[in-house]
N, C-alpha and C positions, 0 to 999 in steps of 0.2 A: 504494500500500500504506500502511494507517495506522499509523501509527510505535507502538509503546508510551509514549512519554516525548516530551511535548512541553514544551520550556524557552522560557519568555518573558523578554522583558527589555526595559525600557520605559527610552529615552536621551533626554538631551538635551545637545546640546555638551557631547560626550564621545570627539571618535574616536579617540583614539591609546589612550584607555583603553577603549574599545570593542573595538577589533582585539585588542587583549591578551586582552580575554578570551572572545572569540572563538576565536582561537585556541587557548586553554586548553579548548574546548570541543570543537574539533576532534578534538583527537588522544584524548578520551576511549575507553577501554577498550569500553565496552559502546557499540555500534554502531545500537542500533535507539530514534534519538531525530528529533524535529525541533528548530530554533530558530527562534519568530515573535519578529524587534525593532521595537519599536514606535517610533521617531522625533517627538518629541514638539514638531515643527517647528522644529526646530534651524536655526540661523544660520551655523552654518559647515560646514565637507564632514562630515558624520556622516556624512548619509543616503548620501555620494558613497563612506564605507567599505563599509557596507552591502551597498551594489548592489555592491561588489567582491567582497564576501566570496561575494556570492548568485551570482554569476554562475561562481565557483570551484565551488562546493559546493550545489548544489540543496536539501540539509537545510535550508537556511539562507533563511529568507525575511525581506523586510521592509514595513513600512509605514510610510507618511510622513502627521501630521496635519496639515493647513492652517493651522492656528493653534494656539499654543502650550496646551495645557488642563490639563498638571499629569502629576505621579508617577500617580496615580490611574487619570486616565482612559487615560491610555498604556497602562497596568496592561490596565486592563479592556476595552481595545482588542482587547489579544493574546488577554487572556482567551479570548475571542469567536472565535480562531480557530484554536484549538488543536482537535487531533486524536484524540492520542492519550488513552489509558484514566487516564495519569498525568498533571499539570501539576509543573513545575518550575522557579522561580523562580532567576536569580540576576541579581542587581544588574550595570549596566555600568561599573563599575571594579573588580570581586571577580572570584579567581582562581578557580577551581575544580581540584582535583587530579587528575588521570588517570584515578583510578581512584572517582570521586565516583557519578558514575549504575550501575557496574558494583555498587558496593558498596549502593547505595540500593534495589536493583532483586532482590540476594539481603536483604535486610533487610525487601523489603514480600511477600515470600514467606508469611515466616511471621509478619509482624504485620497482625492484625485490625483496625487502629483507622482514622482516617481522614487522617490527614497524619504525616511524620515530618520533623525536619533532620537535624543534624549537628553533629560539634563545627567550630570553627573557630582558627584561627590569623592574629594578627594583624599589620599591617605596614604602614611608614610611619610618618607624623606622629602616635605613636602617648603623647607625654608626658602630653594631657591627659586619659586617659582609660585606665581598668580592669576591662575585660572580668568580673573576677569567677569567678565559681564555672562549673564544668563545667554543659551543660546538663544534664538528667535523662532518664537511659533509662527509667527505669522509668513506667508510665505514672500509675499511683498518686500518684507523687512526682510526676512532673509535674502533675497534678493540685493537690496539696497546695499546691507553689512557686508555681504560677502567680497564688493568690492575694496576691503580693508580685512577682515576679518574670516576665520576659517569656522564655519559656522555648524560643525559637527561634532561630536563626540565620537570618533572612530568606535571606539569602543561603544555598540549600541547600536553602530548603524544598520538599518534596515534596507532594505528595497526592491526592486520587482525586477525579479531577474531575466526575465524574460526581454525588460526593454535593455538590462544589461548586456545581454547577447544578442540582441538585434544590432544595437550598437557598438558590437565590439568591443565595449570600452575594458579596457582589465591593468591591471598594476605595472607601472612602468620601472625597473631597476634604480630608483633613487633614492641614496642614503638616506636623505630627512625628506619629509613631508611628500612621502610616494602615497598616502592617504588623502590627504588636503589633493593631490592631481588628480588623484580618482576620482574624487567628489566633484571637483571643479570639472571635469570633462563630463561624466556622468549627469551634471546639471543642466549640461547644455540639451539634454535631453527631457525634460520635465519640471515641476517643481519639485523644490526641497522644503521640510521644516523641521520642528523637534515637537517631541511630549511635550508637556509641560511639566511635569513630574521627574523626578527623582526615579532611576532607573538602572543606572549603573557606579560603583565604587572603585573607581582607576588610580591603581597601585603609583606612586613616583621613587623613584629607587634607584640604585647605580648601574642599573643595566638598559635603562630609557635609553631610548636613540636622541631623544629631543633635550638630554641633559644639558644645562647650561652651560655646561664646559666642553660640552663637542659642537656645540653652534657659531659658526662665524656670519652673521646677517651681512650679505653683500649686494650688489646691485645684480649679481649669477644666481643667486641661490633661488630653489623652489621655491617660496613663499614669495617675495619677491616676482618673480617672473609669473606666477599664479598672479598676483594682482595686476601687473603690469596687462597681461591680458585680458582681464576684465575691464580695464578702464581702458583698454583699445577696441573693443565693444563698441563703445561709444562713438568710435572714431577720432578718438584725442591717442595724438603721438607725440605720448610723454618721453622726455631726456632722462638721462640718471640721473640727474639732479632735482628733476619733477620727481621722481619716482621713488628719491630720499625722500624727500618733502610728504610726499605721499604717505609712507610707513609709520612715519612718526604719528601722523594722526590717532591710530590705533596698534603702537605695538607690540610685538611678538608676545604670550606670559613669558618670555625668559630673555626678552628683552629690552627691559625698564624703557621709560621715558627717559628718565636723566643719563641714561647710555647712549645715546642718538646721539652722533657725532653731527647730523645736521643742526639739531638744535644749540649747541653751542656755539655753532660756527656761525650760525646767525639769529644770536638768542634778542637781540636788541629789535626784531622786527618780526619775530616768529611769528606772533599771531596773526598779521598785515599778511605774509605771507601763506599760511595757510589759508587764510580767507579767501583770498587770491585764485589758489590751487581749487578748492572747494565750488565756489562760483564758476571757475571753468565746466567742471564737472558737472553741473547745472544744468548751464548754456550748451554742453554738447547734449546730455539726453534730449531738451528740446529739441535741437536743430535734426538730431536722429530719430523722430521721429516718436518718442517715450516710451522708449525699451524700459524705463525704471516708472511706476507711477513720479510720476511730479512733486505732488505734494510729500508723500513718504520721503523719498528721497531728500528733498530739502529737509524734512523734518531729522532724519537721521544726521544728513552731512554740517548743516548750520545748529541745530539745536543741540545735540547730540556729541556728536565728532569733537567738533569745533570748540563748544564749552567745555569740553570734559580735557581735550590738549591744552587750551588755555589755561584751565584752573592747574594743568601740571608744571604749563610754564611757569604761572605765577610762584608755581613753591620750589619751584627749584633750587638747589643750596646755590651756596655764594662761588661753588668751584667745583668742577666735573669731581664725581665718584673715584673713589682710588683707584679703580680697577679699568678706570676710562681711559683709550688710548684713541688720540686724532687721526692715528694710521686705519683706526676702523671707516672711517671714510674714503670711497674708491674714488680713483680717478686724480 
């Protein structure tokens, strides 16, 4: 019988945090799921949880790759052998709540778009970093945010696989944020939103890919280039130094405000300047015809954006962060 909701999850030398959440996955509410975990040839007993968990529980399948090939292709391994009408991601060290696919499963009822997450909750080695603003229900706003912000909870995400595989779209080989591109292509093909609940508990630990101390924010890096082509959408062909300008408004959790080498570099007229950028942004949806509703849009990029960088300017210390270097500025 083919499940409604099949959950992937692509590990490598992870089992004691594997079996957790596994477990968490077990005792879920709503009953009609599979799990394919992809083993991304791991060196110590992973795959040895795995075949425990499978040999309890028949939902629960796994695969083992021969050579090690990355988050990616693990990814698109499972991809590949999923069943059911929905895919559902969640990471092998993230909790998921009891009541996570029961709740996701009356929410794609009655939403039309093509992926949704969740909010989340976080836990652990959690000093260097700040989740930030709730994700966005509304799909409008997501819409809006996404051109600054990555508006998913990987860990959580849902969506209909079906237009995933019409669309080709599947995981591309990149260190950081091969998730957020997922999302971001996969969007172009429907709407996005989130629960509005509480839905998944995502571990931060010293084996995150997104740890603060392996991220260099450049004008190359995924996130970056993800936004960069959002706001070419519009048909605005922003410089790298629009595209600094850009980031700061809303950015990275692990990469402070007061780390933005653009803001230092022209702290005396930031806000003028963002305004500037903001307003453009605007002017091109109109002129393109309002790809973004108008009104949201303003309301996010002037009410919103705009306030919330300013009020960072405003508290800015008196001298860049110890850990600030002006070589973090390209070009």
């Amino acid at each position: 019988m083919i499940p409604q909701v099949s959950i992937y999850i692509p590990v490598r030398n992870r089992p004691e945090l594997l079996a957790e959440t596994l477990r968490a996955i077990q005792v879920q509410t709503f009953n009609d799921w599979e799990c394919r975990v992809v083993d991304d040839a791991s060196t110590d007993h992973t795959f040895a949880v795995i075949q425990s968990f499978q040999r309890e529980d028949a939902r629960i399948q796994g695969t083992r790759l021969n050579r090690p090939a990355g988050d990616a292709a693990a990814s698109n391994t499972a991809l590949g052998l999923l069943r059911g009408s929905y895919a559902a991601r969640m990471d092998s060290d993230d909790l998921p709540l009891p009541t996570w696919l029961e709740a996701a499963m009356d929410f794609a009822r009655h939403f039309k778009g093509v992926g949704f997450g969740c909010q989340a909750e976080w836990f652990g080695s959690v000093s260097d970093f700040n989740p930030g603003k709730s994700k966005e229900t509304d799909p409008q706003r997501w819409q809006a945010w996404s051109l600054f912000n990555f508006e998913i909870n990987h860990s959580g995400l849902i969506f209909h696989r079906a237009v995933q595989q019409r669309a080709g779209v599947m995981y591309r080989p990149i260190t950081l944020n091969n998730d957020w591109d997922f999302v971001n292509r996969l969007s172009q093909h429907g709407a996005f939103s989130n629960l509005p609940s509480v839905q998944v508990h995502i571990r931060r630990h010293a084996d995150n890919a997104t740890r603060a101390d392996r991220v260099i924010e450049d004008r190359d890096s995924t996130s970056v280039a993800i936004r960069r082509q959002r706001v070419e959408r519009l048909v605005v062909h922003p410089s790298d130094e629009d595209m600094l300008l850009h980031c700061t408004a809303h950015p990275a959790p692990y990469w402070p405000f007061a780390d933005q080498a653009y803001v230092w570099l022209h702290r005396d007229d930031y806000p003028e300047r963002l305004n500037i950028w903001l307003q453009r942004l605007l002017a091109a949806n109109l002129a393109s015809g309002c790809p973004y509703p108008p009104a949201i849009l303003r309301q996010v990029l002037l009410d919103e954006l705009l306030q919330t960088a300013t009020a960072s300017w405003r508290n800015l210390p008196d001298s860049p962060p110890p850990q600030f270097r002006m070589s973090w500025l390209p070009g």
